[in-house]
LUMGU-799320 format. One record per residue (C-alpha): y negated, x negated, z negated; residue in one letter. Coordinates in steps of 0.05 Angstrom, whole numbers, padded with zeros to 5 digits, always signed. Each point is the difference from the previous one (the first is absolute). Layout:
BEGIN
YXZA...
This chain:
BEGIN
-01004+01318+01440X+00061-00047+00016X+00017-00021+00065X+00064+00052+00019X+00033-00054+00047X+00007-00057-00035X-00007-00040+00057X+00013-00085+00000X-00071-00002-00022X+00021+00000-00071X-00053+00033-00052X+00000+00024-00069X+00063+00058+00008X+00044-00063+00006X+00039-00021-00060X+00041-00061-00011X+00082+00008-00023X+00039-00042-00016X+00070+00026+00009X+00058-00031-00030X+00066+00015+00047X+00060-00018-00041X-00035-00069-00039X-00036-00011+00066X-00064+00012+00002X-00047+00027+00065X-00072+00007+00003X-00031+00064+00029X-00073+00015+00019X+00005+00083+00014X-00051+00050+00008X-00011+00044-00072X+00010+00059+00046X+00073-00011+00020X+00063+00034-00027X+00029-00061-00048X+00064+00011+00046X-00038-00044+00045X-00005-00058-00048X+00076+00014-00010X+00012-00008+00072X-00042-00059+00014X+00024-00037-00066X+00070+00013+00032X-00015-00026+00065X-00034-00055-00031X+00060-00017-00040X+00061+00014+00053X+00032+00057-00022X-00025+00054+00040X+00062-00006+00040X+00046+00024-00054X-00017+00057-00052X-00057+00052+00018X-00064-00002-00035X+00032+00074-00031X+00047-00051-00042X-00047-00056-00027X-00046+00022-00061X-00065-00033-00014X-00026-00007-00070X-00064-00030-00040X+00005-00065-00056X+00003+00053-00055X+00068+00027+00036X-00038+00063+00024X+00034+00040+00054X-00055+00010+00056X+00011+00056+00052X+00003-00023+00071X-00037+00055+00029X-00061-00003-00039X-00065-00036+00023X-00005-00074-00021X-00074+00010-00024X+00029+00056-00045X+00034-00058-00044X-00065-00025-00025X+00024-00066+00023X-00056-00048-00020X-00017-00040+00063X+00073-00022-00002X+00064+00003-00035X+00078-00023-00006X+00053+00051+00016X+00070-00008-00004X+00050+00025+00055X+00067+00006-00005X+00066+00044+00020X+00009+00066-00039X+00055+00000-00054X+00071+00019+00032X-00018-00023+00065X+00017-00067+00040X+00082+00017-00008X+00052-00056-00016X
């Protein structure tokens, strides 16, 4: 069985992103259980701009251009020990 909490202890449930925030990229060590909002999140934090568009705003998508849904669990992806996404602001929104 995994271990539910995911605790600082780190263990086998944890997988390795590396999330590209508009050409920078962030490194993310997150529990296989989580929502991949919460890689979203971090890699914004991470990356300094939590403090202007909401997570709703920002889609996050694989090297083949994939679209990957925020509300699914990470260890759903099939991510291989690790992987690159790419994060960036939805079309249409930033405004002029």
């Amino acid at each position: 069985m995994s271990n539910e909490h995911g605790n600082a202890q780190g263990g086998a449930d944890k997988v390795k992103l590396t999330i590209v925030v508009n050409g920078t990229p962030t490194e993310i060590d997150q529990n296989a259980n989580s929502p991949l909002r919460a890689v979203i999140e971090r890699a914004l934090a991470a990356t300094g701009n939590d403090a202007g568009q909401p997570v709703a705003n920002w889609e996050l998508r694989d090297e083949q251009g994939v679209l990957l849904e925020p509300d699914r669990k990470i260890g759903s992806f099939g991510f291989a020990g690790s992987a690159t996404l790419f994060l960036s602001l939805k079309a249409g929104v930033g405004g002029c």
